[in-house]
N, C-alpha and C positions, 0 to 999 in steps of 0.2 A: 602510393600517395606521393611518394618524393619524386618519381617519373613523369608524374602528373605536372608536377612542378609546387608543390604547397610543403610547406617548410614544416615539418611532426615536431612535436616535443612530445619525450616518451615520459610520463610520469611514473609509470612501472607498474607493480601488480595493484588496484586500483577497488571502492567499494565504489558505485557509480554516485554517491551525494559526493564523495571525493573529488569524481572527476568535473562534476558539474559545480563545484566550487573553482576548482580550479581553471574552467574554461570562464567562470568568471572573473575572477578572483586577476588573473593573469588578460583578459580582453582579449583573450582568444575566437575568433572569426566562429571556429565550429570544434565542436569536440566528437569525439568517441569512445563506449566501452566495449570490450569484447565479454559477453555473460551470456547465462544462460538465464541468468538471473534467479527464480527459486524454481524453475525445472529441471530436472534429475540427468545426469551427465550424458544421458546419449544426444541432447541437445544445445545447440551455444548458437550466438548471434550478435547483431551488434544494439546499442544504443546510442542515436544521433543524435546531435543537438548541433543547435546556430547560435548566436551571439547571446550572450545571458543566459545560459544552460536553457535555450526552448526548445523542446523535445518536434523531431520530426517526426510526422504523424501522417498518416489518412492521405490527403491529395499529395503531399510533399512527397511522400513514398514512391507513389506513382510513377511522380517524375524521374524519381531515382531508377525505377524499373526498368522504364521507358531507356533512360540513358546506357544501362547494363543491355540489354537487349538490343538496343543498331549500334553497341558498340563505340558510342561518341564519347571518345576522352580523351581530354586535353593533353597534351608535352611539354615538359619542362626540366628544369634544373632545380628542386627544392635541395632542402636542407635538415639533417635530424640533428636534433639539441633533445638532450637529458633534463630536468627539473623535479625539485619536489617541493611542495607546498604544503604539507605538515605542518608547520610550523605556523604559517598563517591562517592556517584551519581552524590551527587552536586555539590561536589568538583568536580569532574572529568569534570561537565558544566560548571562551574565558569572558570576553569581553558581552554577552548575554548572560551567563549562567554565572558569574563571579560570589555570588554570596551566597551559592547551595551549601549545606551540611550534608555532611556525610551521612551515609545509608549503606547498610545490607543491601547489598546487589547482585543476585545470581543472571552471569551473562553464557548468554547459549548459540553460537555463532553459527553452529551446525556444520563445522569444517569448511565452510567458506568464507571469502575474502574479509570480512570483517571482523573476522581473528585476529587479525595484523594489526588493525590499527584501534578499533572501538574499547577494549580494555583499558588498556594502554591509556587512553584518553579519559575513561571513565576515574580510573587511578590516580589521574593528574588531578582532577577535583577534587580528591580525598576522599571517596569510597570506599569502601571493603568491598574487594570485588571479589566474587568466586568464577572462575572460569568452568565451562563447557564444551566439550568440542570444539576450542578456539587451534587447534592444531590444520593448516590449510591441508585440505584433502580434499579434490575436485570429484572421488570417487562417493563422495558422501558416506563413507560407512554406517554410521550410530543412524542418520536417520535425515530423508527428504528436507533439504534446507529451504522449506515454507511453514512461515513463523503463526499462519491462521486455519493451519489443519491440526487440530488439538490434540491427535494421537501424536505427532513428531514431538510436543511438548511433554511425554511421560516423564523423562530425566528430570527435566526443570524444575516439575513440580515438584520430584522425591526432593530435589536438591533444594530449593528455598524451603521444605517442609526441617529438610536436617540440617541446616543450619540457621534456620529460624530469619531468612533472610527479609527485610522488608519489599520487596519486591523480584520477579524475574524478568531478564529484559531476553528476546527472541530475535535473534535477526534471516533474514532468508539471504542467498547463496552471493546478491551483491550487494547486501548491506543496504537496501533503497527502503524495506518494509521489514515493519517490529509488531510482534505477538508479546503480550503482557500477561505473566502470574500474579496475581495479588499474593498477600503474606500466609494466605490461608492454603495455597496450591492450586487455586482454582484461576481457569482460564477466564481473560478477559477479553472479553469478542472487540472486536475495531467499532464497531455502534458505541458500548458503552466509553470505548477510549475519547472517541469524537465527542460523547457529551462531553465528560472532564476537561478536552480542549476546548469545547465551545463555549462551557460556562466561566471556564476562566480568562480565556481571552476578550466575549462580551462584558466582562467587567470590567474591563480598560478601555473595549474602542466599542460601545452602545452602537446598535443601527447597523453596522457593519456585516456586509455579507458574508455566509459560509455557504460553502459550493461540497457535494455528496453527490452520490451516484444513485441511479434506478436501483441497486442491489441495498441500500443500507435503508434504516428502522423508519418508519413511518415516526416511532416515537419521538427521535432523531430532529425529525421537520417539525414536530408540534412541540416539543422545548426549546428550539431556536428561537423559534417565534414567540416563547413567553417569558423567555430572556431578553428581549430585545434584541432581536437579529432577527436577518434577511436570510430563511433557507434558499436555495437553489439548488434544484436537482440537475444530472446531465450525463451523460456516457457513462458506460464505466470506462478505465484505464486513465494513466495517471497522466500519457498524455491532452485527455478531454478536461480532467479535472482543470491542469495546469493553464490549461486556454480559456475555459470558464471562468476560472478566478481571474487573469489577467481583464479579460471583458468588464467585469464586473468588482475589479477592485475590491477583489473580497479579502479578508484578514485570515481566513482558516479553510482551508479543506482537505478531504478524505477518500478515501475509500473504503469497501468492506478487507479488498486486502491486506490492510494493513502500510497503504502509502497513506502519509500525512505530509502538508504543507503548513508550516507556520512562518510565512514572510514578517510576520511582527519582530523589527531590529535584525532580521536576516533576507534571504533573496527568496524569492517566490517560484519554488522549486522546492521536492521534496526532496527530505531527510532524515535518513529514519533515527540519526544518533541526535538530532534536535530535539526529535521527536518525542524520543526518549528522556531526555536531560529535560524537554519541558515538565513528562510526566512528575519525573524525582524533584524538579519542583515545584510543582502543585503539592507532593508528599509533601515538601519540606515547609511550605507557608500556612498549612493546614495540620490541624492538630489530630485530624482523624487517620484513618488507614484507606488504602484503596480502595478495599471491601466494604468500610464502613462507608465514606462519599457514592461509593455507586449502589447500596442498598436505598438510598434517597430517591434512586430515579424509578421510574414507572415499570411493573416486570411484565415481561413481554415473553410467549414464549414462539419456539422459531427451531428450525433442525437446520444442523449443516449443510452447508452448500451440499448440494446434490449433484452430479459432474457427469453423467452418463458420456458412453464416447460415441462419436457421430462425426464421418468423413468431412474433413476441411469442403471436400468437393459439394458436398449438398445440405450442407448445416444450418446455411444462410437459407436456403430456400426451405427446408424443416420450418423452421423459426417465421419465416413468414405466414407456412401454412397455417399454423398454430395460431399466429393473431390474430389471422384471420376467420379463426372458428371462435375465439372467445372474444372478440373486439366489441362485437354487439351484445354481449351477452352481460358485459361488465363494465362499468367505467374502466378505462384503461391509459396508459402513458406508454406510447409507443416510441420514445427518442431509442431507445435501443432494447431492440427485442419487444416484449410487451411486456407491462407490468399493472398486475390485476388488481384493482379492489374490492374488494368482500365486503365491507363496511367495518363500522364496529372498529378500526383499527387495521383490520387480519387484511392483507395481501399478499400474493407471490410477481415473484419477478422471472422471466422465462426468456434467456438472450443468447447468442453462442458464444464460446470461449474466443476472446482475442490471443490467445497464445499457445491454445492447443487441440483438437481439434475432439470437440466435445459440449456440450451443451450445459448450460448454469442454471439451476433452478432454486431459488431461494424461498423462502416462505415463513412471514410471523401470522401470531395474533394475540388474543389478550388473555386467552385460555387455551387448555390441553381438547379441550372438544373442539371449539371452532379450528384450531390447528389443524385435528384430525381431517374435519371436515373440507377441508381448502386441500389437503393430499387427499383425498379421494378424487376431488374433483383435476387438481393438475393434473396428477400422475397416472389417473384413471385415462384420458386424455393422451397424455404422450405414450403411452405405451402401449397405444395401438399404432404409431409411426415403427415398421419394421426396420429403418435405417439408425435406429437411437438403438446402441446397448448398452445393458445394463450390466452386463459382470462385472 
């Protein structure tokens, strides 16, 4: 980069809501992290962004390709400068979250980068915090740092169950996405998280749009809308989210992974330690428990992301064929992958992985039969495609 002639500031070992503070926070032209993000260590890459931490994406890539490939790069003389802005991180949370009460807090970093600094941070508010795998270890030992695959969260849960914590907070490998324990040890899915931000947030800015992916709850869209808000669905990945909300001046949005954006008093870009600190204060201006505000919402029943692997090389064309057998057969939302309706509430969503190379299949409904019945029919379906495996 400095041969190039563009002048680095090294911020140092980095969670990426860090770095995209800091590329704003400072006016920084473009940033970079180097992660793997919650993919397991035989993997790393980078995440780019341009002015105001805007995630490079889709065509912007492209051109990046294009430029790597004939080899066209600029000369110059840059310059490296050191920085850190911790300090103005914190201020900039202090200055949102300044009148939380203290909380029972089990934090579970899973040996990546967000050990360094999200405790640390949580402590300064006056938490009890209990650490987890906050030790950096790029080799993940204890356990895959992705905070919405519910077997990595076994620890968490003993550990808020023994110490009676009011909440567990989950972060994945850069710190960008948070998996939630209620007080009871039971996981809280990204759907239900997004109600609790949605309905707290619509109580301050009425009419206001929130921006979700093809992968989250149908339930999701039809409480926005009877809270007063504007659902919008659109990609999955955070950087689709991120470009939807900007479009559409939305005040909240999500994913099922577990990235949240809450621009309300901050920047519009996710964060998973906002994310967080908003959760612990919803706890703290409500008199119920996490468990008890999401027993209010509509029960939905739904299985795990389903992930079969299937070559980067024909996943895309898989994925097509597959619309293309059920597109007439079902109402359907085709922005990315297809995404079925059954009626009654019950749909699946059917797309390839943006970051590995394997196939998504999600799937609610309102009951354990129609459940059943929506996996007969997908799964019945994709596994007669010989290039999708299932071990």
């Amino acid at each position: 980069l400095i041969k190039s002639g563009c002048h680095v500031t090294d911020i140092g070992l980095s969670p990426s809501p860090y770095v995209y503070f800091a590329n704003t926070h400072g006016k920084f032209d473009c940033g970079c992290n180097i992660t793997a993000s919650h993919n397991s260590k035989e993997y790393n890459g980078f995440k780019l962004m341009t002015k105001n931490a805007h995630a490079v994406f889709g065509d912007e890539l492209q051109k990046i390709y294009q430029i790597i490939k004939k080899g066209e790069f600029m000369e110059g003389e840059g310059k490296l400068a050191h920085a850190n802005f911790l300090d103005e991180y914190f201020k900039k949370l202090k200055s949102i979250f300044l009148d939380a009460k203290p909380l029972k807090v089990v934090i579970d970093t899973g040996n990546g980068i967000a050990g360094a600094t999200y405790p640390t941070i949580l402590k300064k508010f006056g938490h009890e915090v209990t650490e987890l795998y906050t030790e950096l270890d790029g080799t993940f030992p204890n356990h895959q740092p992705d905070p919405i695959v519910e077997k990595n969260l076994t620890d968490l849960k003993s550990k808020v169950l023994e110490v009676g914590a009011d909440v567990g907070l989950a972060f994945d490998g850069d710190g960008d996405r948070v998996g939630i324990i209620n007080e009871k040890g039971e996981f809280v899915d990204a759907d239900k998280a997004l109600m609790l931000l949605s309905k707290d947030v619509l109580s301050r800015h009425p009419n206001k749009s929130i921006v979700f992916t093809v992968s989250n709850s149908q339930v999701l869209f039809d409480l926005i809308k009877e809270w007063g808000g504007s659902p919008i669905m659109c990609e999955v990945g955070h950087s689709y989210v991120e470009n939807t909300m900007n479009k559409n001046n939305a005040i909240l949005g999500g994913e099922q992974s577990g990235h949240f954006f809450l621009p309300e008093d901050y920047f519009p870009y996710d964060d998973a330690l906002v994310a967080g600190l908003r959760i612990l204060k919803i706890m703290n201006d409500s008199s119920k428990t996490i468990s008890e505000m999401i027993n209010n919402f509509p029960k939905t029943y739904a299985v795990p992301e389903i992930r079969p692997k299937c070559p980067d090389s024909v996943k895309f064309e898989i994925i097509k064929k597959i619309s293309s057998h059920f597109k007439d057969k079902y109402p359907a939302i085709t922005i990315d992958g297809i995404r079925l309706d059954f009626g009654n509430g019950g749909w699946s969503g059917i797309r390839a992985s943006n970051t590995s190379p394997r196939i998504s299949i999600t799937m609610e409904a309102k009951n354990e039969d129609e459940l059943e019945g929506i996996k007969d029919i997908v799964l019945g379906h994709l596994k007669t495609y010989n290039e999708i495996n299932w071990e």
